[in-house]
Phi, psi and omega in degrees: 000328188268342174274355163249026151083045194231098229277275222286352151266333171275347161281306198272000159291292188282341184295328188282322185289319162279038113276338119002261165251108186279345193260349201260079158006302185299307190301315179274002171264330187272322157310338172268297198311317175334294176303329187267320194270336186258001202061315163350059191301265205331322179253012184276310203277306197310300208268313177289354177279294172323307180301323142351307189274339179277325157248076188299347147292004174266140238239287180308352184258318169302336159280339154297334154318311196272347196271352187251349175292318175299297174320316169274033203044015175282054206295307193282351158296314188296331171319294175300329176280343161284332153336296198280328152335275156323321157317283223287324215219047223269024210215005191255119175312298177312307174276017163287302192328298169334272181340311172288321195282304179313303203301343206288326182300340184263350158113012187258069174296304173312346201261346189288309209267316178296337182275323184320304168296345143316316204245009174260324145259040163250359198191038200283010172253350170314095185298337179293338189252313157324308150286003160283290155000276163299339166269034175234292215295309200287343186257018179260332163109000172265080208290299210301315201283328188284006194263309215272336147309324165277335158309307188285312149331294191285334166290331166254353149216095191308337264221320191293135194272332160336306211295317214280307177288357159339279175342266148006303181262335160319305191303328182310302210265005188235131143219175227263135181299134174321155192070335193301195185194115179278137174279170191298333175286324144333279171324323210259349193250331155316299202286343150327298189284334183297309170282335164323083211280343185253049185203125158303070200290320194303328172287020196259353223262341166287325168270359176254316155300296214271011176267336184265347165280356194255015183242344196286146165274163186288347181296299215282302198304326148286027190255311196329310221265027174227085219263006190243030185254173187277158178266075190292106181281335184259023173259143195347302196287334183281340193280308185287333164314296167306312170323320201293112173330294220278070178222291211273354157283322180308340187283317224256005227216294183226200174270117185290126186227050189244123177284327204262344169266335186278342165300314165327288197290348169301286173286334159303294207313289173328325187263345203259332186254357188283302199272003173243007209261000186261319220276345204025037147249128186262355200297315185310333190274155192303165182280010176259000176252014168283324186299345198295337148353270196289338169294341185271294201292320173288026175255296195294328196273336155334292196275359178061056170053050185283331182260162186335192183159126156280177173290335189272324151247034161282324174312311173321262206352293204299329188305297198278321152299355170272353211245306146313309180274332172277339168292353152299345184267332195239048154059024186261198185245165168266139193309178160301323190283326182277345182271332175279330187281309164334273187345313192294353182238352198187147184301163186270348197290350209253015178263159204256156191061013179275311185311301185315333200248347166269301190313335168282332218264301187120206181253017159328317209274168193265174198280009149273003185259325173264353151302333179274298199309308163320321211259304236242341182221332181279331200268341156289325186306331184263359163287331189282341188264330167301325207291313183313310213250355160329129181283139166263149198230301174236150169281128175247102169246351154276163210279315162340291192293320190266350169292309192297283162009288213304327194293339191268319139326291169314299210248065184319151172216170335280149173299108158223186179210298168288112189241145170268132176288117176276158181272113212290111173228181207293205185276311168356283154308328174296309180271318167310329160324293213291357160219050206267159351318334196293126168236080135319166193252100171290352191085174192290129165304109120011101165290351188203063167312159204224099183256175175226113156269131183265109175095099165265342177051144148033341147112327165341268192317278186323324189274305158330331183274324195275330178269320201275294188316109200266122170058068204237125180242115189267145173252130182225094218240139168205160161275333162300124140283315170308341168262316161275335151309311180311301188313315260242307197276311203282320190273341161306313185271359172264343183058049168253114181252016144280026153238169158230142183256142186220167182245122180197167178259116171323293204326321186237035186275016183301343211254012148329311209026058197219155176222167176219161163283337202207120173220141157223132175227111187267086171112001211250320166345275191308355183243030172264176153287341162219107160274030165257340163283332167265024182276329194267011172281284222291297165308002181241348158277018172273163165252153184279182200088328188303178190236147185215121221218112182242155167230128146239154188310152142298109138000295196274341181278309184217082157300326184284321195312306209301293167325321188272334155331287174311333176278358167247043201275344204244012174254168175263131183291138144254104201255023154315180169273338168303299191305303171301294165329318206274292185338312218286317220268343158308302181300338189247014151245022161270152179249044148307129176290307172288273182355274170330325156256016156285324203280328195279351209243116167304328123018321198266008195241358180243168187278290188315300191310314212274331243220259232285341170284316206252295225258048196285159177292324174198145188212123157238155208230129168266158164250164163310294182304288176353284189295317166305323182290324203281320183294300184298335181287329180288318248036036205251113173293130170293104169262003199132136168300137177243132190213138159298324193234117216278350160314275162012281217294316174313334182268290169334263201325324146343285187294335220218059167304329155260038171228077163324303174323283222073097190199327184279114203313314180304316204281324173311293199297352173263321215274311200270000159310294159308304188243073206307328192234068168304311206258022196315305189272304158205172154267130191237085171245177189223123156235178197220131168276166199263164203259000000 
């Protein structure tokens, strides 16, 4: 019963089994797991210290003991029971393992990564301890030795999926030093997690580029930096480039946000419709260039057609979708090639008789014609039938609330396709990961937490939240309908059935009469008209005690955005697809420094991202004092800082050696002062309201 997670039936199998046998040691230790597993720390302590006295040699129970002390801040008892733990049992891989991942929670990192390297040798084809290991390492901010753990893991079991999404958030934080030459194991554990349909791949795509630049031969890497010269697609060196397996998964996988490929593939894309766009024969074209086509059309509907197009081959383009549609008017079908090379420029939807003519063709068709087809016409059509039927919760009539809408319609945000399913734990565990070092005494975990995402976008955060959180019921509110129709369908196909989504204005969800324990609102504050008024709607549906997971913009972070804003204060933005295409093309012959770091920002490579980066309707941007005043006026305790690349934190602790927590708000605001661009992306905190 506790291995099919049915806790409270499996509590109640052992309470009769230690009245049975009261001496039988196993029954009162699997019952404190019951209990550790149910949050119940006190009868969790209770009942394994009885298993302890009945068997003071059981090894596995003093370490769950210590592991229910530890949850109760009883750091130097758990300590001692992992001691005695080591005594009793110094030669079991498996409890070595246990044992390091407790000390690393008690913050005994170095003694964590030697027992770790204990239970590894002892055991060196265990891909799972090999992968404690690299997470130990990752949460150490020693980013490189834990990507090389994981690597090595994944060589011995391709299969694991812990393992995979590990990988996954490593990579985000790693790419290959000039010069590096990535080894064949590196590729191959990319190219796993990269076809993985259950993995976030987009964090895959910095560390996956800069593996396909260290593959570019020098020819190509000079055609790049000439992306409007004529092209050769058949010459050895581009034939062997296209070849490369992990070229056409990073197109087909994730948003390419590399300048120097996307000129490359930019101009092959130009030459592909130059030498195809009349004949619809692939036959002809070489075999290391048949996937790139299709590989072209899901990058473009992926960056939502972002990259250039010249007049000449807007002009193909208009040839072969009037040339597709009249062969859909006299019932013939369109080859592959003319549907992909379309795709790669444009949604296929915008062909006229193309929907009517994907809902017929069936399973004729082949199975990359029907994977486009799935993406670019069944799966709007069916965002498009959700969008009618969305619940409304408030009216949005400020003029503010309804500019932003309207940008979130067009441009739905933020762009995914892939999420990793997390393993559900309580809310509790949850924000201590995310703001360890910090252990504060949260109070009783919420057994059937009741959250709220204030802004869900696209759906991403809410579905994550809905997976992770364990027995958790999500509310989930935005002003686009069109961006909660994409949720709406992506959490039907992830099988997160535990939210419900609505359309609603933060400014009036007070009028809810509803509270929550966990409310998150990420990016969304800061594009109000006063974000303190909606921090403060938003504090009054908490309960006390609740929790509150804020994102907000940095000042200091994106200072260039505030400059190159100001210098287009006084043209009119066009945040069109034209408009967004014209900037870009604008960007890329300045030698503007804040340019130069648009090109450093994945933000810069899509139409909606790049809109939502440059060309927002309304933007306010925080400081550290900011964000201290707006909390103490809320009442809301500062718990922690959130960061993917667990360095940060690691630097900190360094520079700020007496603030163990990292909690002090002064110290921070001096830290990102040295370092203006910490925040890059946002500030990601945890509070807590007083209860």
């Amino acid at each position: 019963l506790q291995a099919m997670g049915r806790l409270e039936e499996a509590e109640t199998a052992l309470i009769k089994a230690v009245e049975m046998a009261p001496g039988d040691g196993d029954a009162w230790a699997n019952l404190g797991i019951v209990h550790l597993n149910l949050g119940d720390l006190e009868k969790a302590e209770r009942n394994l210290r009885k298993a302890v006295e009945v068997n003071p040699g059981f090894a596995k129970a003093h370490l769950n003991l210590g592991v229910a002390l530890q949850h109760m801040n009883q750091e130097e008892a758990a300590y001692a029971c992992y001691k005695k733990v080591l005594e009793l049992d110094p030669e079991n891989s498996n409890t070595l393992a246990n044992l390091a991942i407790a000390l690393e929670g008690l913050g005994k990192k170095d003694e964590a990564i030697a027992i770790h390297k204990r239970a590894i040798d002892l055991d060196p084809e265990n891909s799972t301890l090999i992968s404690n290991l690299g997470n130990a390492y990752k949460y150490m901010g020693r980013t490189d030795e834990a990507l090389t753990k994981f690597v090595e893991a994944l060589k011995l079991d391709p299969d694991n999926a812990a393992t995979r999404i590990l990988f996954a958030q490593t990579a985000g934080n790693v790419v290959l030093a000039d010069g590096q030459q990535p080894d064949e194991d590196l590729i191959s554990a990319l190219l796993i997690c990269l076809h993985d349909d259950h993995l976030e791949t987009s964090k895959l795509n910095s560390l996956a580029q800069s593996a396909l630049h260290a593959k570019m031969p020098a020819a190509l890497s000079e055609a790049s930096r000439h992306p409007g010269q004529p092209f050769d697609i058949t010459s050895p060196d581009f034939l062997t480039f296209a070849a490369n397996p992990l070229l056409v998964a990073v197109l087909t996988r994730t948003i390419l946000s590399s300048r120097a490929l996307e000129d490359l593939l930019t101009a092959a894309r130009r030459r592909l419709l130059k030498t195809l766009g009349d004949s619809e024969d692939a036959l002809g074209l070489a075999e290391e260039l048949q996937p790139l086509p299709a590989a072209l059309a899901d990058q473009g509907f992926l960056n939502e057609y972002v990259w250039a197009v010249t007049a000449e081959e807007k002009a193909s383009v208009e040839s072969i979708r009037a040339r597709v549609a009249k062969q859909i008017e006299q019932g013939q079908a369109p080859s592959d090639i003319s549907l992909y090379l379309l795709a790669a420029y444009e949604p296929l939807s915008k062909t006229d008789g193309m929907v009517n003519w994907a809902s017929r063709i069936g399973e004729g068709a082949s199975a990359g014609l029907r994977h486009l087809l799935r993406t670019q016409i069944d799966e709007p059509a069916m965002e498009s039938e959700i969008s009618g039927k969305i619940d409304v919760l408030t009216p949005i009539d400020d003029d503010i609330s309804q500019a932003v809408q309207a940008q979130y319609e067009d441009n739905p945000y933020p762009r995914w396709a892939w999420l990793s399913k997390p393993v559900p734990i309580s809310c509790n565990r949850q924000i201590l990961d995310e703001i360890q070092p910090h252990k504060p005494s949260l109070g009783p975990a919420a057994k059937h937490p009741e959250i709220l995402i204030a802004g869900c976008g696209t759906g991403k955060q809410p579905i994550d939240v809905a997976l992770r959180f364990k027995d958790s019921h999500v509310l989930a509110v935005d002003l686009s309908r069109t961006s909660l129709a994409y949720a709406i369908r992506k959490a039907k196909e992830i099988g997160a059935h535990n939210i419900r989504f609505a359309q609603a204005d933060i400014l009036k969800l007070g009028t809810l009469n509803q509270t929550f324990d966990i409310i998150e609102s990420g990016g969304v504050l800061h594009h109000m008209a006063d974000p303190e008024a909606g921090l403060k709607v938003l504090v009054g549906l908490l309960r006390p005690g609740g929790f509150f997971k804020l994102g907000l913009y940095s000042e200091a972070a994106r200072k260039h955005i505030v400059r190159l804003r100001e210098q287009t204060a006084g043209q009119r933005a066009d945040p069109s697809l034209e408009g967004i295409r014209e900037f870009r093309a604008h960007a890329r012959n300045s030698e503007s420094e804040d340019i130069a770091q648009l090109w450093e920002s994945k933000d810069f490579f899509a139409t909606s991202t790049l809109r939502d980066l440059l060309f927002h309707v309304q933007e306010h941007r925080f400081t550290i004092p900011r964000i201290r005043a707006a909390l103490e006026t809320n009442d809301l305790k500062f718990l922690g800082f959130i960061f993917d690349d667990m360095s940060v934190k690691q630097k900190y602790g360094e520079r700020f050696p007496d603030d163990p927590d990292m909690t002090n708000l002064d110290n921070w605001h001096q830290y990102e002062t040295e370092n203006p661009r910490t925040f890059v992306g946002m500030y990601q905190f945890w509070t807590q309201k007083s209860g």
